[in-house]
N, C-alpha and C positions, 0 to 999 in steps of 0.2 A: 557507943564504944565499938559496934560489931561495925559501922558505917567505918568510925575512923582506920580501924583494922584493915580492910577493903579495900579501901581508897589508899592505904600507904601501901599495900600490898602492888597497886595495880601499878600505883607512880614507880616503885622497884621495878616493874616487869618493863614500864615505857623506859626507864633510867637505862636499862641496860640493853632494850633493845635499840636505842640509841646509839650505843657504843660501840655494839656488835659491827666487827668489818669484816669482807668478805675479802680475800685479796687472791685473784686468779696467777696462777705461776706456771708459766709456759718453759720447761728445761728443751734446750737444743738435742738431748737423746738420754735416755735412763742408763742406757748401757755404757758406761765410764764410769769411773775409778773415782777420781778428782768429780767429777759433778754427781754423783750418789752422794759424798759428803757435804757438799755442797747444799744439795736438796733435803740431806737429812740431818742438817744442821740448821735449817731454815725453819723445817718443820717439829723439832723438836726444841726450839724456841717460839712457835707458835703454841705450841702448848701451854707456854708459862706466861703465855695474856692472855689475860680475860676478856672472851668476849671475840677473838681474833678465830678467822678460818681459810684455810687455807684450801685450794680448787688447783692441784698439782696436775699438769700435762705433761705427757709426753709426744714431743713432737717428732722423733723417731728421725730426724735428722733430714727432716724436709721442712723448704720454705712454705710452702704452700700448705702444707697439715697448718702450720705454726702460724702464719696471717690468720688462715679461717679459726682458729684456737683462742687466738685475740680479738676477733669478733664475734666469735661465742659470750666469750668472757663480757664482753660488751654488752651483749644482747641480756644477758642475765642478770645487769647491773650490780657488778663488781663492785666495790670501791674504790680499788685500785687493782695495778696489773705488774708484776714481775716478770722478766724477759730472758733468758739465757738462748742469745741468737743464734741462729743453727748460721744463717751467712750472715756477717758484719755488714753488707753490703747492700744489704734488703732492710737495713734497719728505716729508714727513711720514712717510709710507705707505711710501715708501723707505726714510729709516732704519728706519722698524718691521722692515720684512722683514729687513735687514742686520743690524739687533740682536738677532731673534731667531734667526738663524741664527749668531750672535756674529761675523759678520765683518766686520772694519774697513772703514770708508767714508769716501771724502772728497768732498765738494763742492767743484767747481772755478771760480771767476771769476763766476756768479750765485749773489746769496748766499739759502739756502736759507730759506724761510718760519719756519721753528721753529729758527734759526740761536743763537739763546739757550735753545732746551731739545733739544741735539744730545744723546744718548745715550753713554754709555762707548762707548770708540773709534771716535769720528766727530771729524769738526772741520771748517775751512771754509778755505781758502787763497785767496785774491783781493786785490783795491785796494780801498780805503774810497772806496765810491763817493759820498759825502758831498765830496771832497777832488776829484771828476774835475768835475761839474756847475760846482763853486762857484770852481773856478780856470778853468775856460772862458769861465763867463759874466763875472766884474771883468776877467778882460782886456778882452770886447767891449764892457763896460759901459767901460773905458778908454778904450780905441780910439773912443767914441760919443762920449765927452764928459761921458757921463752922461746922454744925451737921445738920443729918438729913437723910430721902431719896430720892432718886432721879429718874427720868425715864430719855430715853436718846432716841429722836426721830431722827434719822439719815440718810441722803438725799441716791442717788442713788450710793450705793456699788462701781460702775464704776469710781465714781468720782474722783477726789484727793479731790478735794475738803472737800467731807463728811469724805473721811478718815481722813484726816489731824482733822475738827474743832472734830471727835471723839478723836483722838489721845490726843487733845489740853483737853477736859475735862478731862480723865482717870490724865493727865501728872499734871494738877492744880488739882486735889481731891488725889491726890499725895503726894502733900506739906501736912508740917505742920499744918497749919494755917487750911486746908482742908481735912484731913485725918478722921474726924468723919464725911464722907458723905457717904454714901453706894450709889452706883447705883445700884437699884433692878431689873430693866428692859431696856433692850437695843435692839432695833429692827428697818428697814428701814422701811421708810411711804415715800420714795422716790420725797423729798422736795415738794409733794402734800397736799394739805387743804385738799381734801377728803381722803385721806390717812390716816395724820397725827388725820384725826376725827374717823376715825373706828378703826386704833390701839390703840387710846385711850380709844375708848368706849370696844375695846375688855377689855384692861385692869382693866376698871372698872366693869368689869363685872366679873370677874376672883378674883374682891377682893382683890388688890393688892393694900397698900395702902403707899402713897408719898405726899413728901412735897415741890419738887420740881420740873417744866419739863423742861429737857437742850434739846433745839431743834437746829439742825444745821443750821434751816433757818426760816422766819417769817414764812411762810406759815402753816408749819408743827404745829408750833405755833399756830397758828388763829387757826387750825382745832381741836387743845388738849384745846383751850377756848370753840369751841362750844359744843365739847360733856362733856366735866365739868359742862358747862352751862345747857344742855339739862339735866344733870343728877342731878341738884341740888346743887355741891354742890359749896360751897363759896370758891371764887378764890382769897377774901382776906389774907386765909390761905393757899395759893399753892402761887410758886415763878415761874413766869414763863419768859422764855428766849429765845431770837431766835435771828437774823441774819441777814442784808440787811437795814434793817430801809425804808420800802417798805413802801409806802403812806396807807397802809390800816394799817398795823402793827404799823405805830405813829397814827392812830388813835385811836387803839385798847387800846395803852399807855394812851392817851391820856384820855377814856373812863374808866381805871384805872384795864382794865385786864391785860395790858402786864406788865412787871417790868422791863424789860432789853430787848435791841437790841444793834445790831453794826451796826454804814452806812458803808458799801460798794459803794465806789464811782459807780454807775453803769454807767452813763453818764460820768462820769471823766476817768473811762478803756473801754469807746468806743472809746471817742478822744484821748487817745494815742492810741490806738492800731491801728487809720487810722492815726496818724501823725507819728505812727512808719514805718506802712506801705508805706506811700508816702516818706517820707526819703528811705528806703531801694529800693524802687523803681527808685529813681535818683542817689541812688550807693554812698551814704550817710552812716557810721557806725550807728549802733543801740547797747545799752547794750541789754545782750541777757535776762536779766531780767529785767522789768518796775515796780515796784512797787507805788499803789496809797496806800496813809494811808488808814486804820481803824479808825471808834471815835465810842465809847461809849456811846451808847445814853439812860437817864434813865429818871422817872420821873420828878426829878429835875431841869434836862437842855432842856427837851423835849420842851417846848415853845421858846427859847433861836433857839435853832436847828432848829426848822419847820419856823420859823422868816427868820433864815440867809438862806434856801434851798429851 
């Protein structure tokens, strides 16, 4: 009996050390708003499997920390590897290394440069950033009338990101319905609140004068409320728009400076992008593209939203 005891005991112990995965996760930088929830929505669903561990970096916003971080993870044999790209641009080189070591890899919320020629077991979890720019900008194009001007505060150049939700305003002030909108200014503040406050206080100080600010992301946002605020003037007559629907930015709404955001699931594309990971890690198919919706979130539904989230 003490044999059978033993021996079931130890097959328990092989059972689960089996299971156990180790999954490395490389963030493009700790310090943001939108990717803290992100990360701690990822890891706070790693909690609730068993067996799952998570090896979180931060790569402080360099390509180079973030390759060598991914061949750590390699070295240490991971099971699989989550990606939050500091440049889209560099992704390339990364699945190389990852594919030739054959270990699964996910790209998380930027979508990676060669995102149409990902390698066996890679794939990409995020929002179709196509659907965040273009439901931002017809709201404001709403809220204008269809007329007006406009400034255009736009994240880190590297991104796809910023390109795409830029691409997304120029394509809606495009249409019909939005063709009386000039965009008078267009410049990066690289998805920072401090940024996005000192190109705006350049702005205002330059005498350039708008009725609307398209920002690619809340923050950038927040940062064009506080120097409008610092400068006087009244932000019931500016339209302003941003991205993420970031717990400080539905306050901002809420407080009745913001006029428009979009949620970006950020806790909804960390858990796929570790349940994409852990499937491709047991040799599981993944689609090579994950898409979480976009919503639109304005002052009307804003209590409705901050209720159900």
């Amino acid at each position: 009996m003490k044999k059978f005891i033993v021996g079931t005991a130890m097959a328990l112990v092989l059972s689960t050390a089996a299971h156990a995965e180790t999954v490395g996760v490389s963030m493009s930088k700790f310090d943001d708003n939108f990717l803290t929830v992100l990360r701690n929505g990822m890891q706070n669903y790693s909690k609730t499997l068993s067996g799952v561990t998570l090896q979180v970096e931060d790569a402080q916003n360099d390509v180079a920390k973030q390759q060598s971080q991914i061949q750590n993870f390699i070295a240490s044999k991971v099971d699989a590897i989550i990606v939050n790209p500091v440049d889209t641009d560099a992704t390339a080189a990364m699945s190389k290394i990852a594919a030739e070591a054959g270990v699964p890899l996910v790209y998380v919320n930027r979508e990676p440069v060669n995102v149409d020629s990902l390698p066996d077991k890679q794939a990409f979890v995020a929002s179709n950033e196509q659907e965040s720019g273009t439901l931002e900008t017809k709201e404001i194009c709403r809220l204008l009338g269809g007329k007006g001007k406009a400034v255009v505060l736009m994240g880190e150049l590297s991104n796809q990101a910023a390109r795409m939700r830029t691409k997304d305003v120029h394509d809606v002030v495009a249409t019909d319905d939005c063709k009386g909108i000039e965009i008078v200014e267009e410049q990066t503040a690289n998805w920072s609140r401090t940024e996005g406050s000192d190109l705006m206080t350049n702005w205002l100080s330059s005498g350039i004068e708008f009725d609307a600010v398209i920002s690619n992301n809340d923050e950038m946002a927040i940062g064009a409320i506080q120097a409008l605020k610092a400068a006087g003037k009244d932000l019931s007559k500016i339209v302003i728009g941003g991205v993420d629907a970031t717990q400080d930015a539905l306050a901002a709404m809420q407080a009745g400076d913001l006029d428009v955001t979009v949620f970006q699931d950020a806790a909804g594309q960390g858990k796929g992008a570790l349940d994409a990971a852990l499937k491709l890690a047991k040799g599981e198919k993944v689609e090579k593209k994950v898409y979480i919706p976009f919503q639109l979130v304005t002052p009307e539904n804003v209590k409705d939203f901050v209720a159900k989230n």
